[in-house]
C-alpha positions in Angstrom: 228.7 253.3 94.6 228.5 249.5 94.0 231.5 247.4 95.3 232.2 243.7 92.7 234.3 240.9 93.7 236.4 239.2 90.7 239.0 235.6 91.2 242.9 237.0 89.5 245.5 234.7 90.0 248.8 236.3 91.7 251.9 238.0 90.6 251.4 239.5 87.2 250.8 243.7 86.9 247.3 245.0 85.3 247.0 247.9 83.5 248.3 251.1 84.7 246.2 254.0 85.9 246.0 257.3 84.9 246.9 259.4 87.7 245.5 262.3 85.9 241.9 260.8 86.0 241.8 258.5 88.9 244.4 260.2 91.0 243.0 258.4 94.6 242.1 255.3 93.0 245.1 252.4 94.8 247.0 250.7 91.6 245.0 247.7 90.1 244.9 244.7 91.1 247.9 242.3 90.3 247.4 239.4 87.9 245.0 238.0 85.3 241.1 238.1 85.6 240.3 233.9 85.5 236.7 234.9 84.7 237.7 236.1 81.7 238.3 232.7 80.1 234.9 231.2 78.5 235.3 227.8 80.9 235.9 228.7 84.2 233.2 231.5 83.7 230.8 229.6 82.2 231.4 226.7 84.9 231.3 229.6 88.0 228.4 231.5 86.8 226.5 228.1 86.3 223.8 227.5 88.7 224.7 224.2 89.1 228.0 224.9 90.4 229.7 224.4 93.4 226.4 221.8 93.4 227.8 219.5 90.4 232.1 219.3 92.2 230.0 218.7 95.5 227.8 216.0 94.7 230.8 213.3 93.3 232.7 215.1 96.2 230.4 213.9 98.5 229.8 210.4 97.1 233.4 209.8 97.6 233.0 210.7 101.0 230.6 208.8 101.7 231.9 205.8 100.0 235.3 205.9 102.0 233.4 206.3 105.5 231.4 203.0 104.3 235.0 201.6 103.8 236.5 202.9 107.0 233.7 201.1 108.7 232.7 198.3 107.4 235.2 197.3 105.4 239.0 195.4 105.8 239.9 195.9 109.5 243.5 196.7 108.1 244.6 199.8 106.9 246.7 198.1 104.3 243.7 196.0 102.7 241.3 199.0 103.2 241.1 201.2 100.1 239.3 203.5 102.3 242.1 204.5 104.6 244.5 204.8 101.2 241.9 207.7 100.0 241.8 209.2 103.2 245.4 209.5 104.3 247.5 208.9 101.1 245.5 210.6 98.3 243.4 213.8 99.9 245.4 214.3 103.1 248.3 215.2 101.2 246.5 217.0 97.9 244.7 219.0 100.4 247.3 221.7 101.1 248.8 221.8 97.7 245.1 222.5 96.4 245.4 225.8 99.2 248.5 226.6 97.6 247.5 226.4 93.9 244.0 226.9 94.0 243.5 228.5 97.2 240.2 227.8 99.2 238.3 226.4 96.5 238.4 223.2 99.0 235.5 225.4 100.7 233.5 225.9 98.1 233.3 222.1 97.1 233.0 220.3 100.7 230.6 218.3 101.5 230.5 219.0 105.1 229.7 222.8 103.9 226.7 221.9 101.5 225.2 219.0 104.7 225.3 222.3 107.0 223.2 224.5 104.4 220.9 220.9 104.1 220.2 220.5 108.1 220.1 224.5 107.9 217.1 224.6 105.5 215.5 221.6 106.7 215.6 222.3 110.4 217.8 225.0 111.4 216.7 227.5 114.4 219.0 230.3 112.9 220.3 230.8 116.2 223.3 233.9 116.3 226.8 232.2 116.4 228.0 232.1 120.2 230.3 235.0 121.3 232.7 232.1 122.3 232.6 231.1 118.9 234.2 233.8 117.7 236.5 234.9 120.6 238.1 231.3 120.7 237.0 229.7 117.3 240.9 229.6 116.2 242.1 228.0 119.4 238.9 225.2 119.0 240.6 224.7 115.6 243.9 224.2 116.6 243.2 222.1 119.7 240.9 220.0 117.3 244.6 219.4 114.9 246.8 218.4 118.0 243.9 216.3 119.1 244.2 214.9 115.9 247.6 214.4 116.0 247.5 212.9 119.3 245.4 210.4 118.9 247.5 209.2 116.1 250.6 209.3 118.2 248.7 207.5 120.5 246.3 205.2 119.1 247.3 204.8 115.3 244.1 206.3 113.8 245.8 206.7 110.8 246.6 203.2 110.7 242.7 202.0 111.9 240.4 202.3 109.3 237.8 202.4 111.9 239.4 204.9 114.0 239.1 207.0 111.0 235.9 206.5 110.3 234.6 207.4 113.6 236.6 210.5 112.9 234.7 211.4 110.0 231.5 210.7 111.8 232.5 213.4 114.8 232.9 215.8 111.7 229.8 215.2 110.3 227.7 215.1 113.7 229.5 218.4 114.2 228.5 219.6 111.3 224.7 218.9 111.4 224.5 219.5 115.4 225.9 223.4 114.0 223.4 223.7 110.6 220.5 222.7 113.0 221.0 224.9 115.8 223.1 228.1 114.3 222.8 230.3 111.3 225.3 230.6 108.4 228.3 227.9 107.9 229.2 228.1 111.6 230.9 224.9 111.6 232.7 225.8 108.9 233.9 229.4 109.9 234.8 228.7 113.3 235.1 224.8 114.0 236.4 223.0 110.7 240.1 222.5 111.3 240.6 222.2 107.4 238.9 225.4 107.1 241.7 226.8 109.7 244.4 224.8 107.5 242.9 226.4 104.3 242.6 229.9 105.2 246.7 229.5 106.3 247.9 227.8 103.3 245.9 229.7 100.8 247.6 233.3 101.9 250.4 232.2 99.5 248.2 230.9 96.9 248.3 231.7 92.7 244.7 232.3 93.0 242.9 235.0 95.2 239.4 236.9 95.3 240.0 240.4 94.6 238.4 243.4 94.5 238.0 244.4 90.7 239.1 248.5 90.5 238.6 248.2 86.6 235.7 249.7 86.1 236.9 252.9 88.5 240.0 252.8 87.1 238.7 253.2 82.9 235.6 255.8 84.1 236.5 259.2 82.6 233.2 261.0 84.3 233.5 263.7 86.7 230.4 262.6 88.8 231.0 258.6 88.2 230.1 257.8 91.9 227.2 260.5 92.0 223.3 258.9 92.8 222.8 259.2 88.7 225.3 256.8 87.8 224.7 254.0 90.5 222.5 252.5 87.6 225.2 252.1 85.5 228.0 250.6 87.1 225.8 248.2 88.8 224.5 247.0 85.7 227.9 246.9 84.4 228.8 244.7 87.6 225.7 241.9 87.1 226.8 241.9 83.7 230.6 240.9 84.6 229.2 238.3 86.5 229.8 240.1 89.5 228.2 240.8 93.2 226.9 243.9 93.9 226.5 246.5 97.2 225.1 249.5 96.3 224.5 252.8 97.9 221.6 253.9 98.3 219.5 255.4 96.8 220.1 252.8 94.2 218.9 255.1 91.0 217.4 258.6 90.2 214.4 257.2 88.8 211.7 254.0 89.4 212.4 252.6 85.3 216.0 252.5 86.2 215.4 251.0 89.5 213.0 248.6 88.5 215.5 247.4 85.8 218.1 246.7 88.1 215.9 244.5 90.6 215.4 242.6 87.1 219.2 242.1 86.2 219.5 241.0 89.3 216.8 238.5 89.8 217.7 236.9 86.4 221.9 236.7 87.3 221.3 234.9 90.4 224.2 236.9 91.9 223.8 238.8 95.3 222.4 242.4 95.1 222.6 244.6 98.4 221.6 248.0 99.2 223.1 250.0 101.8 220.5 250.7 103.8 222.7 250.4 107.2 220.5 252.3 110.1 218.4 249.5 110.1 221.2 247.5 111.8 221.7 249.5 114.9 221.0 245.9 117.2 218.3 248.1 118.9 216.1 248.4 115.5 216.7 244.6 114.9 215.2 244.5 118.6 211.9 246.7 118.2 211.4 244.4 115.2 211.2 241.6 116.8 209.7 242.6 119.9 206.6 244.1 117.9 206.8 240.7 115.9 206.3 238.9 119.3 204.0 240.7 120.0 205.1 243.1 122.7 203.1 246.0 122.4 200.4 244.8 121.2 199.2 245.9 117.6 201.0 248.9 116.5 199.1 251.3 115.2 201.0 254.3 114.6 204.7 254.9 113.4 206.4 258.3 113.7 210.1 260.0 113.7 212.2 262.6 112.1 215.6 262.2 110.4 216.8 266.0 111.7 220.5 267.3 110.3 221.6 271.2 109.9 224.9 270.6 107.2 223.0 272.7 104.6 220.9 275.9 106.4 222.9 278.2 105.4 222.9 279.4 101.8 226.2 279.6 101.2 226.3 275.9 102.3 226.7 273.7 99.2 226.9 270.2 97.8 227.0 268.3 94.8 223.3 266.9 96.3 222.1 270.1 95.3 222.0 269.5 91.3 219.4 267.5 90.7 221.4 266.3 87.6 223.8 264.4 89.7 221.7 264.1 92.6 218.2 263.6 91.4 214.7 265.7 92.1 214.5 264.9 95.6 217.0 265.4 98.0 216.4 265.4 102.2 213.6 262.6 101.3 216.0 260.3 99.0 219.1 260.9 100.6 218.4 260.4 104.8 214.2 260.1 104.6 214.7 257.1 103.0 216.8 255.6 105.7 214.1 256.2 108.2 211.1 255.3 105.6 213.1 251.8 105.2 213.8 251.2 109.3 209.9 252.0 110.1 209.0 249.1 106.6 211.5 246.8 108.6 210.5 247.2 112.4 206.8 247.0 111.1 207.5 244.4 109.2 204.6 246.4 106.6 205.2 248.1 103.1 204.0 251.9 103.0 201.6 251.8 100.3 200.0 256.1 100.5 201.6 259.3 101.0 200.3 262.7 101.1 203.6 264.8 101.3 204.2 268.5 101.2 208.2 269.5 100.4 209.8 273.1 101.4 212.5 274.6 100.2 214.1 277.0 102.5 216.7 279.0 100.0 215.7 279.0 96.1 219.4 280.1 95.5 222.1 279.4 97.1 225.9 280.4 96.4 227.6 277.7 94.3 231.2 277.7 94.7 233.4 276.9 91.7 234.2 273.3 93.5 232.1 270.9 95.2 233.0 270.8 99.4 233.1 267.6 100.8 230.0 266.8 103.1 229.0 267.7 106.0 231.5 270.4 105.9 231.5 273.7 107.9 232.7 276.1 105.4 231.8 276.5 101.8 234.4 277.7 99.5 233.7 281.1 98.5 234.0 283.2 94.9 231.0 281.1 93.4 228.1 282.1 91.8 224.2 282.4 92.9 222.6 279.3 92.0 218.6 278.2 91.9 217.6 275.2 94.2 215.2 272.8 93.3 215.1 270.3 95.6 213.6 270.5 99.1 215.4 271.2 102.3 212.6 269.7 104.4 209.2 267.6 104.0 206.5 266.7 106.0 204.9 263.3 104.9 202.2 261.1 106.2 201.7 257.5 105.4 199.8 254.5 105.3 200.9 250.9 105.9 199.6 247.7 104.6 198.7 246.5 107.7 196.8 249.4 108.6 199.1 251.5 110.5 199.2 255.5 110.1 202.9 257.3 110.4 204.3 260.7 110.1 207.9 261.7 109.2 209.5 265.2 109.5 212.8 265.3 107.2 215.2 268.5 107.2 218.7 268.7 106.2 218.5 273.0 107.9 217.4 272.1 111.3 220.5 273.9 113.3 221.6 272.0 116.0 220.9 268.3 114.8 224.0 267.1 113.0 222.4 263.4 112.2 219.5 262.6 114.6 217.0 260.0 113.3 214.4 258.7 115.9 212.2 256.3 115.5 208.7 255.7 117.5 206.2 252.7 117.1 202.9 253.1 119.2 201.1 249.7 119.9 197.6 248.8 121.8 199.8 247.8 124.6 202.6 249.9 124.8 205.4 251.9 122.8 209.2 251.3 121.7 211.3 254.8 121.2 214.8 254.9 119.7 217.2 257.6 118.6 220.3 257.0 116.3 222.0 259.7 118.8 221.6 257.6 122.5 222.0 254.1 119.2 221.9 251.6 122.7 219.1 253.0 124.2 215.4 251.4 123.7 212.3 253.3 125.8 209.7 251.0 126.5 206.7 253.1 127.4 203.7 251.8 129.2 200.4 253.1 130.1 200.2 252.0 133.6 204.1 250.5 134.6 205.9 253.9 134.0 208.4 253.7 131.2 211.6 251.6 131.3 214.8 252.5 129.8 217.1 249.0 128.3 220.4 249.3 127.3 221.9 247.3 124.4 223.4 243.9 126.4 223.9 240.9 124.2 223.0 239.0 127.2 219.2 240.4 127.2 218.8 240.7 123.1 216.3 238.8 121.0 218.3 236.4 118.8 218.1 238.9 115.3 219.8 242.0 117.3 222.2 239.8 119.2 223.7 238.4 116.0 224.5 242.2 114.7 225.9 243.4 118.4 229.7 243.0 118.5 230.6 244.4 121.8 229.3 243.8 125.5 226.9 245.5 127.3 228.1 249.2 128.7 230.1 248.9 125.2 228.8 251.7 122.7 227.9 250.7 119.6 227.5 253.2 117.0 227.4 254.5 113.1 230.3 252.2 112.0 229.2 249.1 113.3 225.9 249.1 111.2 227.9 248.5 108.4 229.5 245.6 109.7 226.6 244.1 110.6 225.1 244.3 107.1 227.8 243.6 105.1 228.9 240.4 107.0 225.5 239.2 106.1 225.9 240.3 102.3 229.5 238.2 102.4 228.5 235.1 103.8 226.2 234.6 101.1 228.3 235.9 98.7 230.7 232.9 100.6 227.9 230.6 99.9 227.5 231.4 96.2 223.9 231.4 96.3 221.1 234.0 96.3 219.2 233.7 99.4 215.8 233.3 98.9 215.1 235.3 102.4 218.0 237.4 103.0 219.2 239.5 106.3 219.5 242.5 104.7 218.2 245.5 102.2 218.0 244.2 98.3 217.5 245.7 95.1 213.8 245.0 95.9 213.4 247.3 98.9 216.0 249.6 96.6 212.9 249.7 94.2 210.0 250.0 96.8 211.6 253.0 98.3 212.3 255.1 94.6 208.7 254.2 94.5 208.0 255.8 97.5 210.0 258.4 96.6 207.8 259.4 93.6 204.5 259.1 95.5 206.2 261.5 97.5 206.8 264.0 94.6 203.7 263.1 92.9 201.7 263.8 96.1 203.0 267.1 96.9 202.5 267.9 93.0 198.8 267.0 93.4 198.4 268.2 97.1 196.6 264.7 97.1 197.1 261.1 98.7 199.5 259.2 96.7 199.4 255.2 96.3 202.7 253.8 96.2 203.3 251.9 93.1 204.8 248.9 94.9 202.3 248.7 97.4 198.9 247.4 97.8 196.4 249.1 96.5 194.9 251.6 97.9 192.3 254.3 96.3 193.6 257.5 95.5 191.9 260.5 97.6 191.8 263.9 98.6 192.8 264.8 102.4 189.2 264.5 104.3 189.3 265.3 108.1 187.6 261.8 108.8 188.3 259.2 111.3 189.6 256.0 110.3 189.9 252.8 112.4 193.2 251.0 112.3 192.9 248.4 109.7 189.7 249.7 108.6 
């Protein structure tokens, strides 16, 4: 269901939850809701803001380096050394303490590293060094700091201060140029280390908001059919959004979320987490470089056996809470979004045909968690609706031809999705079940076998690994991977014009998929996708076609 972020100063209660409705829900959040009040949400939700604090702030800035510089040689005469170290050195950490790290979001050295980043930046994956030893660079950059004061009087020196501020500033464009995000900022900036100390005991914090969980008084609130709702709910509070997938029962109400979105400027993620396995990020790029050639044909299965039995039940089998499609919309659509992103193509025509392998199957008088063994027993016979398997050929954009075999009752396969791309020059195989694993096949070399090794990675699936090589990565770190991308922009408080992961955008390109794929096994006929390009409608003819013919 979709998560939402919301700023509540500390140490005053919220309203109390009903344990009789909500009775896993943790209490709510402490405080007051700032956003409430006209001012500061009119000022946050602006789109000129943090731009219209950062702009003076970094005038000032650059007006007191000027000063440092070229101005008095003594600190006394020097009006830039009294801003530096008499004004903002001390108001710094009492703005951590009262306002917590809203320093961050008004620095100028943070807005001159998105600058050098969108200008000339290489996007380069932050260092592992970075990250392992960030904290010590930042504290041996403050007793540096303090050292060279003890020993050469920087504070005193204007221009020993200014030639500090010009080592920040190098630091910071030398880090937007060559590495992606605010890496300067999240791993070099001692003020940012300062801030993120201070501000633990601040008045003001960014909390979750439980609210809108905590009022809901529906049985199936966080069931696919209500996704639509409480994400709208969330744009409309002002509030950034990660939705699971899939992100509505029908195209209309996906459509009209991809709208909300685009018009509140806020972020909008969709879980769509298999695609950051760092081995999928690799075939991408590999078949981007070029690496097998043109790839012509896309093919896999997303295999599971949770539901072949029919006294196995879920709350996915009602398609009033779950939605007329189920294997296809709740794990096809993981792989149908993978192939999109690795092909870096839309699927624009299906011809699908669905299966059902029980029309009834015994409901029990409560709904078993997933992926559970046993099915409580005493229910009643039930009709089924929604397939258990499907079959479905595509087309791509760029003219590749694919084939995907879905089934939630294939005994044996608890969660196996693998994934082949077939080029002119070779092939890339990968399995969700062996996640470290890439098969490079090759006509005339023999196949080679590469194990996930941040060492050996292209730059895109060496960001998302976490671990060394020999280190398994699995399910869990996919959602790491995607949601660190989805908070640093939400860090940033911009919408990314090109972002690292899912949107509501693919969110509505795969519910149109989704009812090409009903529509086509309706009409026993080839299915354009609405969001794709497009592509005659036609009958199943046993002809040849050439690839991107």
């Amino acid at each position: 269901m979709p998560t939402s972020l919301s700023i509540t100063p500390k140490g005053r209660t919220g309203p109390d939850v009903d344990p009789d409705v909500t009775p896993d829900l943790p209490p709510a959040p402490p405080g007051r809701d700032l956003m409430k009040i006209p001012l500061v949400a009119k000022v946050m939700r602006s789109r000129w803001y943090p731009g219209v604090l950062q702009v003076p702030v970094a005038g000032i800035f650059g007006l007191v380096a000027y000063q440092l510089l070229a101005g008095p040689v003594t600190a006394e005469r020097n009006p830039g050394t009294a801003l530096m170290w008499v004004l903002w050195w001390p108001v710094l950490p009492i703005s951590f303490v009262l306002l917590g790290r809203f320093w961050c979001a008004v620095c100028p050295f943070g807005a001159l590293s998105d600058f050098v980043q969108k200008i000339v930046g290489v996007n380069r994956p932050v260092p592992r060094f970075l990250k392992l030893y960030g904290l010590w660079i930042i504290d041996a950059q403050f007793l540096a700091i303090t050292w060279s004061d003890h020993v050469w009087g920087i504070v005193e020196s204007p221009w020993g201060s200014g030639v500090l501020l010009l080592l920040l500033t190098t630091g910071v464009i030398l880090s937007g140029a060559f590495f992606q995000r605010r890496t300067f900022c999240r791993y070099l900036c001692f003020l940012g280390g300062l801030c993120s100390n201070y501000s633990r005991s601040s008045v003001v914090g960014l909390k979750a908001d439980t609210s809108i969980c905590a009022t809901c008084k529906a049985k199936a609130a966080c069931y696919n059919g209500l996704h639509s709702s409480h994400a709208l709910a969330a744009l409309q509070a002002g509030k950034h959004v990660i939705c699971e997938k899939p992100m509505a029962v029908t195209l209309d109400e996906a459509e009209a979320m991809h709208e909300a979105a685009t018009r509140s400027g806020l972020v909008a993620a969709l879980c769509y987490n298999q695609r950051f396995y760092p081995q999928v990020h690799q075939v991408a790029e590999v078949i981007a470089n070029g690496g097998i050639g043109t790839p012509h044909l896309v093919h896999g299965r997303y295999l599971q056996d949770w539901l072949l039995l029919a006294t196995d039940w879920n709350w996915r089998l009602d398609p009033a809470l779950g939605g007329p499609l189920r294997a296809v919309a709740d794990i096809g659509s993981h792989w149908l979004d993978a192939a999109q992103f690795v092909v870096g193509s839309p699927i624009v025509e299906v011809f699908a045909e669905l299966h059902i392998l029980h029309h009834h199957r015994e409901r029990p008088p409560s709904n078993p968690a997933t992926f559970t063994a046993t099915t409580p027993s005493g229910g009643s016979m039930s009709p089924v609706t929604s397939e258990d398997s499907a079959v479905i050929l595509l087309h791509f954009a760029n003219g590749c031809r694919g084939s995907l075999l879905v089934s939630q009752v294939s005994a044996g396969h608890k969660n196996l999705m693998d994934l082949e791309v077939d080029g002119t020059n070779g092939s890339l195989r990968w399995n969700s079940q062996e996640p470290d694993v890439l098969v490079h096949g090759s006509r005339t070399d023999g196949n080679t076998l590469t194990f996930r090794d941040p060492a050996t990675l292209e730059p895109s699936a060496k960001a998302i690994t976490f671990y060394p090589g020999g280190h398994i990565e699995g399910f869990g770190e996919t959602f790491r991977g995607l949601f660190e991308r989805v908070y640093a922009d939400v860090a940033s408080g911009r919408r990314p014009t090109r972002p690292a992961y899912p949107t509501f955008a693919d969110g509505v390109r795969s519910l149109a998929i989704e009812a090409a794929v009903l529509q086509s096994h309706t009409s026993g006929r080839w299915t354009p996708v609405a969001q794709g390009s497009p592509v005659r409608e036609r009958t199943v003819e046993p002809t040849l076609t050439r690839v991107g013919g």
